[in-house]
C-alpha positions in Angstrom: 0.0 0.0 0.0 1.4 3.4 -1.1 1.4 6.0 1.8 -1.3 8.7 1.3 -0.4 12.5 1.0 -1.8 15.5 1.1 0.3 18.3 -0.3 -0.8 22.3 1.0 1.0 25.3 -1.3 -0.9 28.2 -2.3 1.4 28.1 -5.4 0.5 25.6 -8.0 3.3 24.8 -9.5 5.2 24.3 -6.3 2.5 21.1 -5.8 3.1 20.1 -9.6 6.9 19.9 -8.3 6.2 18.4 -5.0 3.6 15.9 -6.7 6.4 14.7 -9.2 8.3 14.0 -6.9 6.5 12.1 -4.7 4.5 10.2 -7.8 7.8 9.0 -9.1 8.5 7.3 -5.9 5.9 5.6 -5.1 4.2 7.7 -2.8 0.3 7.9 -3.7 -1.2 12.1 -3.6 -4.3 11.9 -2.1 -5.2 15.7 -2.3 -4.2 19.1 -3.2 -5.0 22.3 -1.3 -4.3 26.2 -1.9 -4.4 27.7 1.9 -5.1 26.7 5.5 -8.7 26.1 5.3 -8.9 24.0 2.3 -6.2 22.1 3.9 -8.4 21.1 6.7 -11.2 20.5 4.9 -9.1 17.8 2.5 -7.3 16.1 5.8 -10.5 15.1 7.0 -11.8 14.0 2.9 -8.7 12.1 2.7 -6.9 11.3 5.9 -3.5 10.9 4.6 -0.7 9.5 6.2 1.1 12.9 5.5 0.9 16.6 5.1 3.2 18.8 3.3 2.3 22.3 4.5 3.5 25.5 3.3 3.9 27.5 5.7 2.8 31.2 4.1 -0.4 31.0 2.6 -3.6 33.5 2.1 -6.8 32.6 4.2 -5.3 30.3 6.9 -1.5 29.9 7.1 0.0 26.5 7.3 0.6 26.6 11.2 -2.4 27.7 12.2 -4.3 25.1 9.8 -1.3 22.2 11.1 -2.8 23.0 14.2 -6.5 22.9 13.4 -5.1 19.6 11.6 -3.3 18.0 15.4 -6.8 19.0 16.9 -8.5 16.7 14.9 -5.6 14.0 14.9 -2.8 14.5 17.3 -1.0 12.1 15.6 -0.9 13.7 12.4 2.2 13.8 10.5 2.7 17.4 9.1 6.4 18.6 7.1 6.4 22.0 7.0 7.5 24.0 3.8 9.3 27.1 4.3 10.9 29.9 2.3 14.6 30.8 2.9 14.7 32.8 6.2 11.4 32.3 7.7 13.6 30.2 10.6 11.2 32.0 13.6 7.8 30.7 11.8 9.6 27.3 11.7 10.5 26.7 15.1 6.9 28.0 15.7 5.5 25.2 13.7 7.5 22.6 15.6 6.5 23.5 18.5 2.9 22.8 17.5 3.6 19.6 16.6 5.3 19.6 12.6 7.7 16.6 12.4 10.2 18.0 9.8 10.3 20.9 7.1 11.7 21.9 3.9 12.9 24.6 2.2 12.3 25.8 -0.7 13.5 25.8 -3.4 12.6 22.0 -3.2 15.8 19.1 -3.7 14.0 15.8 -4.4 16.5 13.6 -2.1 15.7 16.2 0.9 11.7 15.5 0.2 12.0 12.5 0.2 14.6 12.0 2.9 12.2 14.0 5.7 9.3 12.2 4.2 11.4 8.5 4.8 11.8 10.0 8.2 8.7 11.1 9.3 6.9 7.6 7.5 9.4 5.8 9.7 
């Protein structure tokens, strides 16, 4: 069975990139969401294995919907995706429970190295 993921990025063709990816090694993309709230709405529609979550987004930023997203699972398994210098948003998301993060601009062998990780 392929592990399930959900991938969050207001920018499309940062999920084209992350879907690639994750297609190409055997990882199965459940959903697709723009901001926070569609986030939410797709983890409970889905209820992947895994969340990538960018972390600026319009509507609902990814650590305010990763923690709408612990509320409703506390074992939910969330990677945050952060811009170059946004270091104080992602300390902020680990401490509300993300497991890893990346940064942007996305290396395939790091993506799928936290994802390895965090799938255990």
């Amino acid at each position: 069975m392929a592990h399930k993921i959900l991938i969050v990025d207001d920018a499309a063709f940062m999920r084209m990139m992350i879907k690639d990816i994750l297609s190409k090694n055997g990882y199965e993309v459940v959903g697709e969401a723009a901001d926070g709230a569609q986030a939410v709405e797709k983890y409970k529609e889905t209820q992947p294995d895994l969340v990538t979550m960018d972390i600026t987004m319009p509507e609902m930023d990814g650590i305010t919907a990763l923690k709408e997203i612990k509320k409703l699972n506390p074992s939910a398994k969330v990677i945050m995706c952060s811009a170059m210098g946004q270091q104080a948003m992602v300390i902020d998301a680990i401490q509300a429970g993300a497991k890893d993060f990346i940064v942007k601009p996305f290396q395939a062998d790091r993506v799928l190295e936290a994802i390895g990780k965090t799938l255990g």
